[in-house]
C-alpha positions in Angstrom: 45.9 47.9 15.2 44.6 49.9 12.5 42.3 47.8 9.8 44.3 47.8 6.7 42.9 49.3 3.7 43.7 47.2 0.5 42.6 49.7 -2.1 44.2 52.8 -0.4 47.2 52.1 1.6 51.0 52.2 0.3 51.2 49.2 -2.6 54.3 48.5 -0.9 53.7 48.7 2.9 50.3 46.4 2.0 52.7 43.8 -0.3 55.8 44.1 2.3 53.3 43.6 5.4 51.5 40.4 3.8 55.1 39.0 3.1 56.6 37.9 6.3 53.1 36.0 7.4 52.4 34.9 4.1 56.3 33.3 3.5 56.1 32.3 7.3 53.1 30.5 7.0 53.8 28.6 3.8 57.4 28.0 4.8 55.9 26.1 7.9 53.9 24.0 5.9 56.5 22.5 3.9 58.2 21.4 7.4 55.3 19.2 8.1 56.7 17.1 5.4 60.6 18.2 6.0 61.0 17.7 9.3 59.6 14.3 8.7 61.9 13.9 6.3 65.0 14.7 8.5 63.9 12.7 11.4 62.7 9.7 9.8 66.5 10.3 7.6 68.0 10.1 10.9 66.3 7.7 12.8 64.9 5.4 10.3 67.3 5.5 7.5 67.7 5.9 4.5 65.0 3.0 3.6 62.6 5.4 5.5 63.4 8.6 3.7 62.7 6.9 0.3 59.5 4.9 1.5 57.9 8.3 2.1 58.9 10.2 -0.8 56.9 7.4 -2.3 54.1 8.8 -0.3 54.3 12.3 -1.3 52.1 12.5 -3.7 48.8 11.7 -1.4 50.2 15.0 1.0 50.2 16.8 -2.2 46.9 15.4 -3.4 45.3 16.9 0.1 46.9 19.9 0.6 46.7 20.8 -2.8 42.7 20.2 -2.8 42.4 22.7 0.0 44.2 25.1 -2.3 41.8 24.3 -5.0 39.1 26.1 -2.8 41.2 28.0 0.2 43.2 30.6 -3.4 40.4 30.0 -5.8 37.4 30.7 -3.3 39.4 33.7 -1.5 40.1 35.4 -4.8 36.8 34.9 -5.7 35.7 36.6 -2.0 38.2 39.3 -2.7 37.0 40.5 -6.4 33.6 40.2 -5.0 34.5 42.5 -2.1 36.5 44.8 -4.1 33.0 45.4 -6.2 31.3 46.0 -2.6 29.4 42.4 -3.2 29.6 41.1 0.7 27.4 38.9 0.4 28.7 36.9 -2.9 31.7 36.9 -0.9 30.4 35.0 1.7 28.7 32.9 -0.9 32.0 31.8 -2.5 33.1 31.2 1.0 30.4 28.9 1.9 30.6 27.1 -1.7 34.2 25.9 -1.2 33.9 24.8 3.0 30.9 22.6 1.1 33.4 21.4 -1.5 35.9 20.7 0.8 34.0 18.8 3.2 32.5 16.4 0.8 35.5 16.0 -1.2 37.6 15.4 1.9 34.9 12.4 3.1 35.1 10.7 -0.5 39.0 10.8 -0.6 39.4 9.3 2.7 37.1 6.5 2.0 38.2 5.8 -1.4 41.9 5.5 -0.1 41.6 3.7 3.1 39.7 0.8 0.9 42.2 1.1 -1.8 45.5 1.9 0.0 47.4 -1.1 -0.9 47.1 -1.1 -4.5 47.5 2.9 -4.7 51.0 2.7 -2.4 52.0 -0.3 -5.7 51.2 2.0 -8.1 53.0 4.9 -6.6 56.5 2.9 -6.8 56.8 1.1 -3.8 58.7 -1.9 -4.1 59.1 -5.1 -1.5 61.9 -2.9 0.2 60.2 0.0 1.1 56.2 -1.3 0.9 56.0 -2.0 5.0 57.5 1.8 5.3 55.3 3.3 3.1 52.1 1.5 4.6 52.8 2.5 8.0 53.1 6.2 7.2 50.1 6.6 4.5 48.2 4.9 6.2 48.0 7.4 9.4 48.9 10.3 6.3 45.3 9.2 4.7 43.3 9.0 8.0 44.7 12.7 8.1 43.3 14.1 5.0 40.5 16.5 5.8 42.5 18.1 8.5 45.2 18.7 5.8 42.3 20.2 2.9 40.7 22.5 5.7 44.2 24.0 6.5 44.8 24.5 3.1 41.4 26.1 2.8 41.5 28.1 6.1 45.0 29.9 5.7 43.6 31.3 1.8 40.3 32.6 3.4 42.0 34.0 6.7 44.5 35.8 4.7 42.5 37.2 2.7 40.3 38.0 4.9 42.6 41.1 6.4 44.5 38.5 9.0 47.6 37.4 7.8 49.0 36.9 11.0 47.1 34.2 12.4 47.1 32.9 9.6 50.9 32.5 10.0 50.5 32.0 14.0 48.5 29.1 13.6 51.1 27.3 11.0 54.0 28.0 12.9 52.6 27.0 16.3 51.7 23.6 14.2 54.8 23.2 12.2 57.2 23.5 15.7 54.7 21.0 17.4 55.1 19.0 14.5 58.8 18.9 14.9 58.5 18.8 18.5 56.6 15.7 18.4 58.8 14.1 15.4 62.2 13.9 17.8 59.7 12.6 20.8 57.7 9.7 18.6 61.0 8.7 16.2 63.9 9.3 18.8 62.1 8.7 22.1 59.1 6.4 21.8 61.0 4.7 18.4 57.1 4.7 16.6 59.5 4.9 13.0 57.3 5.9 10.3 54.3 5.9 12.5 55.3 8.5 14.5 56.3 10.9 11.8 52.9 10.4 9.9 51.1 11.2 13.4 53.3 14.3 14.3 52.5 15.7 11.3 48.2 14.6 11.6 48.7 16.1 15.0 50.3 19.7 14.1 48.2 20.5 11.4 45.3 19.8 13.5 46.5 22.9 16.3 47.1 24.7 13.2 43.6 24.3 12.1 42.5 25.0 15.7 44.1 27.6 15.8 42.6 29.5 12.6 39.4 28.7 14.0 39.7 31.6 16.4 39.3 33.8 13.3 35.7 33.4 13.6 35.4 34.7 16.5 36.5 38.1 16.5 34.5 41.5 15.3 36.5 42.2 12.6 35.1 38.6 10.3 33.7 38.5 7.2 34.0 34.8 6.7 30.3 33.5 7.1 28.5 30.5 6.0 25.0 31.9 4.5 22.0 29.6 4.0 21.9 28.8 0.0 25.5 29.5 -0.6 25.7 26.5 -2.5 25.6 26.5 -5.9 27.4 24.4 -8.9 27.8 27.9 -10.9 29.6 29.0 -8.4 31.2 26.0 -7.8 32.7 25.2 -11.2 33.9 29.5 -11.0 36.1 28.7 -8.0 37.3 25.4 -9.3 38.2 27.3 -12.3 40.0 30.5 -10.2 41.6 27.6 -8.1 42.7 25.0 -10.4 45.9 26.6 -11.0 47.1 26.3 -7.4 46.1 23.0 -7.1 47.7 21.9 -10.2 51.4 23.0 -8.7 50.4 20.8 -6.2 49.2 17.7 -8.0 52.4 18.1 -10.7 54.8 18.1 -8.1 53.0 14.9 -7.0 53.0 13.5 -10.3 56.3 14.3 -10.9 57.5 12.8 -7.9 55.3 9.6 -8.6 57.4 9.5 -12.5 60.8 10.0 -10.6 60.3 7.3 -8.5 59.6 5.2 -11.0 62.4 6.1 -13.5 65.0 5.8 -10.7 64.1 2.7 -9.6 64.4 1.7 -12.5 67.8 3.1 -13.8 69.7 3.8 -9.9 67.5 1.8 -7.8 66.1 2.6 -4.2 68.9 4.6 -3.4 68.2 7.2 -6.7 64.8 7.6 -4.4 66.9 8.6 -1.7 68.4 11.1 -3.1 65.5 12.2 -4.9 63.7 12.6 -1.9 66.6 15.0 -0.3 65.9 17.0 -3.8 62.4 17.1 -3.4 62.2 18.4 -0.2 64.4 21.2 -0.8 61.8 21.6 -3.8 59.2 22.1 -1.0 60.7 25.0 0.9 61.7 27.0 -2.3 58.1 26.2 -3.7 57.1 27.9 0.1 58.6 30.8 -0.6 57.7 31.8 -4.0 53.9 30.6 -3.0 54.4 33.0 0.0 54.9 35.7 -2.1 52.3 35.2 -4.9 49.8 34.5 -1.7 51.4 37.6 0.1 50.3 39.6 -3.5 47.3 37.9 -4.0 44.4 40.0 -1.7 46.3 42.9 -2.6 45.9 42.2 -6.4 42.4 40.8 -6.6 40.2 43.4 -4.4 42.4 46.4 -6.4 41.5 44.5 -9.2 37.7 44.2 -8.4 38.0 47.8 -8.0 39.4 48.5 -11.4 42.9 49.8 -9.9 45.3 48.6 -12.9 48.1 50.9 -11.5 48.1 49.6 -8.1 47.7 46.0 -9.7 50.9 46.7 -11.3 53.1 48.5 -9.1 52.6 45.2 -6.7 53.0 42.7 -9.6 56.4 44.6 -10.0 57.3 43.8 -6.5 56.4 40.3 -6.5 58.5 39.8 -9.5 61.7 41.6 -8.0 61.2 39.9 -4.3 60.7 36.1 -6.2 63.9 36.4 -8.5 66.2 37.9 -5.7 65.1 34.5 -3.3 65.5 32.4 -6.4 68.7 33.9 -7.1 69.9 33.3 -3.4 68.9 29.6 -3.6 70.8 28.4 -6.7 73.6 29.9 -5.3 73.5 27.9 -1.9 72.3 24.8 -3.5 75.6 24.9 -6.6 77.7 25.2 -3.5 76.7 23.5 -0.8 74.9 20.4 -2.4 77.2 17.8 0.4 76.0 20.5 3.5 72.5 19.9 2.0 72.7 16.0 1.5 73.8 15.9 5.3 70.6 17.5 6.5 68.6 14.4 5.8 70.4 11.3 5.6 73.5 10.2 6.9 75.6 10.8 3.8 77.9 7.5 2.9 80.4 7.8 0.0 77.5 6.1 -1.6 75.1 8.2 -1.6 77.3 11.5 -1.8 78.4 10.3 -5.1 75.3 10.1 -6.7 73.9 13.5 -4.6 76.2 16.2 -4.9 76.3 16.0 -9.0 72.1 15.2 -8.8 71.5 18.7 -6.5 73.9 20.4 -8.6 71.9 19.6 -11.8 68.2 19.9 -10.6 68.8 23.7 -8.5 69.0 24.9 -11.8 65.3 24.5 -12.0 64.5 26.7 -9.0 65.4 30.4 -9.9 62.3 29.9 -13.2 60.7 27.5 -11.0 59.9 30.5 -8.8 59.1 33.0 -11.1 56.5 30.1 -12.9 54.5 30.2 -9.0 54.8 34.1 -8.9 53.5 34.6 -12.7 50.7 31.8 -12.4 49.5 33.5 -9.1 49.1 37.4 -10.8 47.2 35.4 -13.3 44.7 33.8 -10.8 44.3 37.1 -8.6 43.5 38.9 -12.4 40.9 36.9 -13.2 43.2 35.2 -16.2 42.8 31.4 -14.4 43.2 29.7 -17.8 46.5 31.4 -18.3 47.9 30.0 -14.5 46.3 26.5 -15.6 48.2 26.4 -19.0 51.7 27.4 -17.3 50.9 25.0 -15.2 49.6 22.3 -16.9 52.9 22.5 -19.3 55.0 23.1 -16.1 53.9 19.4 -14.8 51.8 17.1 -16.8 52.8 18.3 -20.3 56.5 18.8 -20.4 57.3 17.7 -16.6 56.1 14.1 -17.6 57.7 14.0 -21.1 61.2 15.2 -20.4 61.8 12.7 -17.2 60.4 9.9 -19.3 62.3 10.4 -22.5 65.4 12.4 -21.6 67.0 9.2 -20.1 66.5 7.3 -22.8 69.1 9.6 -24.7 71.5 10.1 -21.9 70.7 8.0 -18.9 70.1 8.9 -15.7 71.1 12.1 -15.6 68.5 12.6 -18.4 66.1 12.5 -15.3 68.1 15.1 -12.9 68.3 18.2 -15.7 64.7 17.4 -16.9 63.1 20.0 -14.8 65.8 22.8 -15.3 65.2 22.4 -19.0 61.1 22.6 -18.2 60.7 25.2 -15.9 62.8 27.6 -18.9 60.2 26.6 -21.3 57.2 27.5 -19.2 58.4 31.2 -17.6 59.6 31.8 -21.9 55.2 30.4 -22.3 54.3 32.6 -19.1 56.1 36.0 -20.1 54.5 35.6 -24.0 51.1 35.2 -22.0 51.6 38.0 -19.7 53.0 40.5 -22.9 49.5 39.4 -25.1 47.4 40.2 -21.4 49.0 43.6 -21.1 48.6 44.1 -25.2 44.7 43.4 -24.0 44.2 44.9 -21.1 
């Protein structure tokens, strides 16, 4: 196959030929978590489903670390390369396995002697406490295979091999499912045996990217004194956008648990956790499509090709809007069809569901666009312009709106809080991308 050529080739053969892996790839991830999710729905209950939304956050605290490095390191590698600077490419590259290694030690350690206390504090309650212990626990003994495929699937990609990266996630994510139906359904390991399905799959997935290294065509290489904390605190910095989508969805989920409990109950988790893994796979596919732009835009931008930069922002833009677009649609009319995927839906539960979805998918067509816009501004070199869309996106307004909009009108204060957030921050991200162009 012939080597693609970032800087020369067709912007839209290069964007439309990253897309498919790229989407694939990110897609598959967010079934780790959903098919656990469905099986544990199933053949748990709805106790189950609830006990590991509760979890969430950790998954995101992991995976979202390995973004840290895997988008802010491989951007880094790309401008580098872009500017014909190999070898400060392979610098970056060794500066963020580093990171990840010794981050991914202290996490684990930190957690396993503080797990009880951190699962309180995330919301569990006496009801769903034994749940949530027995899946965290395996979840947190997983956590550096979860950084490194983070990390692994940002280099590979954009390291001209898209397609194992989205080999390697696939092949984990159907293992993953594989195994949920034979340790829930089959062996009846509960919560156990999702946590360990999902340890398990990204595991082959990261075995699987390892074969990268391997062939002729890699330029992913550790080099003695790549270390350095300048270079360090740059890709933290190019990263930290990506890995504060992450850690606000996880903070988000952590403040929706608690506001539900405490005006619905354990079943407002329940449905919350139907919501937010729906959240996952649109947030897939709109980070497949910033990641499937993302070489593309930093090595022509290394290489000072503003026009090229542009005509593939352009298609981003169109590609994230049209699957946005789609999704609202689906979600405002089939919010029962979508309750039934994960739980079996009592009159109970549909009640409080189908009005909940049909509030909260209104967040999803700027929710995407937010993703899209925050990754152009990484790949550009604007990192302080994805971390501010972000940090408004989840921390700033994210937290404020779910706490104070119920006080005013109840619980559905909490279900059209994000809706209401995610139009404030695209209105912030298009101001910040009209003063860049003004600039630039």
């Amino acid at each position: 196959m012939k080597q693609l050529d970032l800087k020369k080739d067709s912007t839209r053969k290069l964007f439309f030929r990253y897309l498919l892996p790229s989407i694939s790839a990110t897609l598959v991830t967010s079934i780790y978590i959903l098919a656990d999710s469905i099986m544990i729905g199933k053949g748990v209950g709805p106790e189950g489903i609830a006990a590991l939304n509760i979890v969430l956050p950790l998954f995101t605290l992991f995976f979202g670390t390995g973004l840290l490095f895997g988008v802010g390191g491989s951007v880094l590698m790309s401008i580098a390369n872009g500017s014909n600077d190999s070898l400060l490419g392979k610098q970056y590259f060794t500066t963020s396995v580093l990171s990840v290694t010794f981050i991914s030690i202290f996490l684990l350690i930190i957690m396993q002697l503080g797990f009880k206390p951190i699962l309180y504090f995330l919301g569990a309650t006496d009801v769903t406490f034994t749940l949530a212990s027995e899946y965290g626990r395996t979840l947190v003994a997983g956590a550096p295979v979860f950084m490194f495929s983070a990390l692994l699937q940002a280099f590979i990609r954009n390291d001209k091999d898209p397609n194992l990266s989205m080999i390697g996630v696939i092949t984990g994510g159907v293992t993953n499912i594989i195994l949920d139906y034979i340790f829930i359904y089959i062996f009846h390991w509960g919560m156990f045996g999702g946590a360990i399905a999902t340890v398990i799959g990204s595991s082959i997935t990261c075995l699987i990217l390892i074969v990268h290294f391997f062939k002729k065509t890699n330029q992913l290489k550790l080099v003695k004194n790549g270390f350095s904390m300048k270079r360090f605190s740059k890709v933290v910095t190019s990263g930290l956008a990506s890995f504060l989508i992450e850690i606000s969805n996880g903070i988000v989920t952590f403040l929706f648990n608690i506001q539900l409990v405490k005006y619905i109950g354990d079943i407002g988790i329940t449905v919350y956790s139907i919501i937010a893994n729906s959240s996952f796979i649109v947030m897939s596919l709109a980070n497949g499509v910033a990641q499937a732009s993302q070489p593309i835009l930093a090595i022509n931008f290394g290489a000072g090709e503003r026009k090229r930069v542009d005509e593939v922002k352009h298609l981003g833009f169109i590609t994230t809007t049209i699957i946005g677009s789609i999704i609202v649609a689906l979600g405002a009319l089939f919010p029962g069809v979508i309750t039934g995927l994960f739980v079996h839906a009592t009159d109970e539960i549909l009640s409080l569901a189908i009005p909940a979805i049909r509030m909260y998918i209104l967040a999803f067509l700027f929710m995407n666009l937010n993703i899209f816009i925050s990754g152009y501004f990484q790949a550009v070199m604007k990192p302080q312009y994805a971390m501010g869309v972000n940090l408004l996106r989840g921390l700033i307004l994210g937290s404020a709106f779910v706490l104070i909009l119920p006080l005013f009108i109840g619980a559905n204060g909490i279900w059209i809080s994000m809706p209401i957030v995610e139009t404030i921050s695209f209105a912030v991200a298009l101001a910040l991308n009209y003063k860049m162009k003004k600039v630039i």
